[in-house]
C-alpha angles and dihedrals in degrees: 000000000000122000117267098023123120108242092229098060098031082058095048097044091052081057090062100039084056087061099248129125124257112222123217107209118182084215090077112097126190123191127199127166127231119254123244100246147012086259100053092041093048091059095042083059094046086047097050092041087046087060108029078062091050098051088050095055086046092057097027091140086078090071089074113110099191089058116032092024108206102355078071086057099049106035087054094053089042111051100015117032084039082061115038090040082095088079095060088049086060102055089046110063089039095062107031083078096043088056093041092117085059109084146312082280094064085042092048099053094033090061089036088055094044092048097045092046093050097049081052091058100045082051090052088040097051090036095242091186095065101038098039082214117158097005085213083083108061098070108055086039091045088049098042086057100046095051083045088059094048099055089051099043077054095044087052094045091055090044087050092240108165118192102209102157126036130175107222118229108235128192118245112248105269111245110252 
């Protein structure tokens, strides 16, 4: 298996490449547990997107449509577009208020964008994911740190940083 891929998709994606089909079945269950803080949970995140990109460019010949039909497609929205969506975010935040004077469109996403992100950052500031305080919360801080993640699990992927090793972060037994 190739360093910096995760074993779960490097196993599922040599499936495909034989040549035979990968079943989904709703009886599979899969259990993680929560980290204990954004932190921990951040890096868990950087450290699964590294690798989930590794393990594309390692097996970049899926992606191919004519050949593997619908798994390409998938496997490119997935594990790619989720991934690299962070750069549209980007550009958009940094131009909605540059076209502001355009029109009640730019306005509209420009204050959108500032709400949304602030809620994103009290939540940050009053540490939303440990208090579960004000639920409104969870969802822009949960998706300003996913896309976070993202850029850097794609800035890690261009500078050739593999994460090979990784100490979980494991909750302390809860006192009975």
């Amino acid at each position: 298996m190739p360093g910096g891929v995760t074993d779960d998709f490097f196993i599922s994606t040599q499936v495909v490449r034989s040549g035979l089909r990968l079943v989904f079945t709703d009886q599979a269950i899969a259990r993680e547990p929560v980290s204990d803080s954004g932190g921990a949970e951040f890096q868990r995140k950087v450290r699964l997107m590294t690798r989930g990109l590794r393990g594309v460019v390692e097996m970049r010949a899926l992606l191919n449509p004519w050949r593997y039909g619908f798994y390409a497609v998938q496997l490119f929205s997935h594990k790619v577009l989720r991934r690299v969506v962070v750069f549209a975010l980007i550009a958009l935040v940094l131009t909605s208020p540059v076209l502001w004077q355009h029109g009640i469109i730019f306005q509209a996403a420009t204050i959108a964008q500032v709400g949304f992100y602030g809620l994103a950052g009290l939540a940050c500031f009053i540490g939303i994911h440990r208090s579960r305080l004000l639920k409104v919360l969870g969802l822009p801080a949960f998706f300003v740190l996913a896309n976070t993640a993202a850029l850097l699990a794609t800035v890690n992927l261009v500078r050739g940083k593999r994460i090979e090793v990784w100490t979980p972060h494991r909750s302390s037994p809860a006192a009975g």
